[in-house]
C-alpha angles and dihedrals in degrees: 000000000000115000119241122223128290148176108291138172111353087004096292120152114252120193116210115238089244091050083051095050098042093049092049100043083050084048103053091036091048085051102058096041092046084045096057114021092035097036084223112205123181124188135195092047099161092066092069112103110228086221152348135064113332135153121213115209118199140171121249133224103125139051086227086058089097103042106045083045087064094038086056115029109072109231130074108276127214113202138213102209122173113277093241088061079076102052091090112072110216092038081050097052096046092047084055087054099058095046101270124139127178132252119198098224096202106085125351112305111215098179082060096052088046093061094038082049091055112046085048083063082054095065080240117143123245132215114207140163114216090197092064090214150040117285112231092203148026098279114084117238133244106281118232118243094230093094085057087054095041093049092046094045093047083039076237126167105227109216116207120236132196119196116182129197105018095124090066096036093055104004131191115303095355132115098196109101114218132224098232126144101274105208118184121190124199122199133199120288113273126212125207097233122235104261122244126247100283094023114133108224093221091059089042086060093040088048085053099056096047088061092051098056083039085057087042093059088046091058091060093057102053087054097054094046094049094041099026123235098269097057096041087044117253113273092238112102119234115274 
């Protein structure tokens, strides 16, 4: 089997040549489906860098959250997935190869901030989710501190991101995908701010994110006031 990326010379992040050609085959292949059978729409565009490090924060309410955000977002995306996706072998493998890596969600997990860390350095761009986890709703979750401390750390812009309809494409506990409208929003680029004289730097991380999941509502709002709520799909999930 082909062998996925890995931390190279001076600690840079080196991709394999297989990892490169199964995650852009996957790639090709995941935006013309989503394309065609998901009418994917992103808007915002223009807020996407061309290149260097950048990390995209989304909200979460759907396993297919990770993969139509890299079908659909044009740059090469690196992915924090939970560490139990990996316990089977060949899933594992294949989530390596496509530039996944796990994070153990119990406690902080520095080996995964290492590795963040690293392919950041790399002028490589990140995909996080502040919430940690799926919503269950239609509320978005608390964010976790840890992408202040990561932006601040990779001297990294975050850049909000908005996906909407996930939870009826690929819903809760199916496996059916679902042919419903895929919007994304991008938002404009956020820097964590240099703290003031007295500031502590944790609850200058934990501030930051805030802001971003704040952004990242407000994302939602924009789309459903330019597109209205009957053509995007109201939030509220079926009864």
């Amino acid at each position: 089997m082909g062998k996925a990326g890995g931390r190279g010379a001076e600690g840079r992040y080196v991709d394999s040549v297989f990892s490169c050609f199964l995650h852009g085959a996957c790639v090709v292949v995941g935006w013309v489906l989503s394309k065609v059978f998901l009418r994917g729409e992103v808007i915002g565009r223009e807020n996407i860098p061309a290149k260097g490090r950048v990390i995209f924060a989304s909200n979460h309410r759907s396993y297919a959250d990770p993969p139509l955000l890299g079908f659909l977002i044009f740059r090469s995306l690196h992915y924090v997935a939970k560490a139990e996706l990996f316990r089977n072998p060949l899933f594992g493998w294949f989530l390596k190869n496509v530039h996944a890596f796990p994070v153990h969600r119990s406690g902080v997990d520095r080996e995964m901030l290492r590795q963040a860390t690293a392919i950041l350095e790399s002028e490589r761009a990140l995909l996080l989710f502040p919430e940690g986890t799926r919503s269950m709703s239609d509320e978005m979750l608390p964010p976790r501190p840890g992408i202040g401390f990561l932006a601040d750390k990779s001297n990294s812009p975050v850049i909000p991101v908005y996906i909407h309809n996930t939870w009826r494409i690929l819903p809760p506990g199916s496996l059916l995908i679902r042919p419903h409208k895929l919007y994304v929003c991008i938002g404009k680029p956020m820097r964590v701010p240099e703290p003031s004289e007295g500031d502590i730097r944790s609850q200058v991380h934990a501030e930051f994110a805030a802001n971003v999941m704040r952004r990242i509502e407000c994302l939602r709002a924009e789309l459903l006031a330019s597109v209205g709520r009957s053509k995007a799909v109201d939030l509220k999930e079926d009864a």
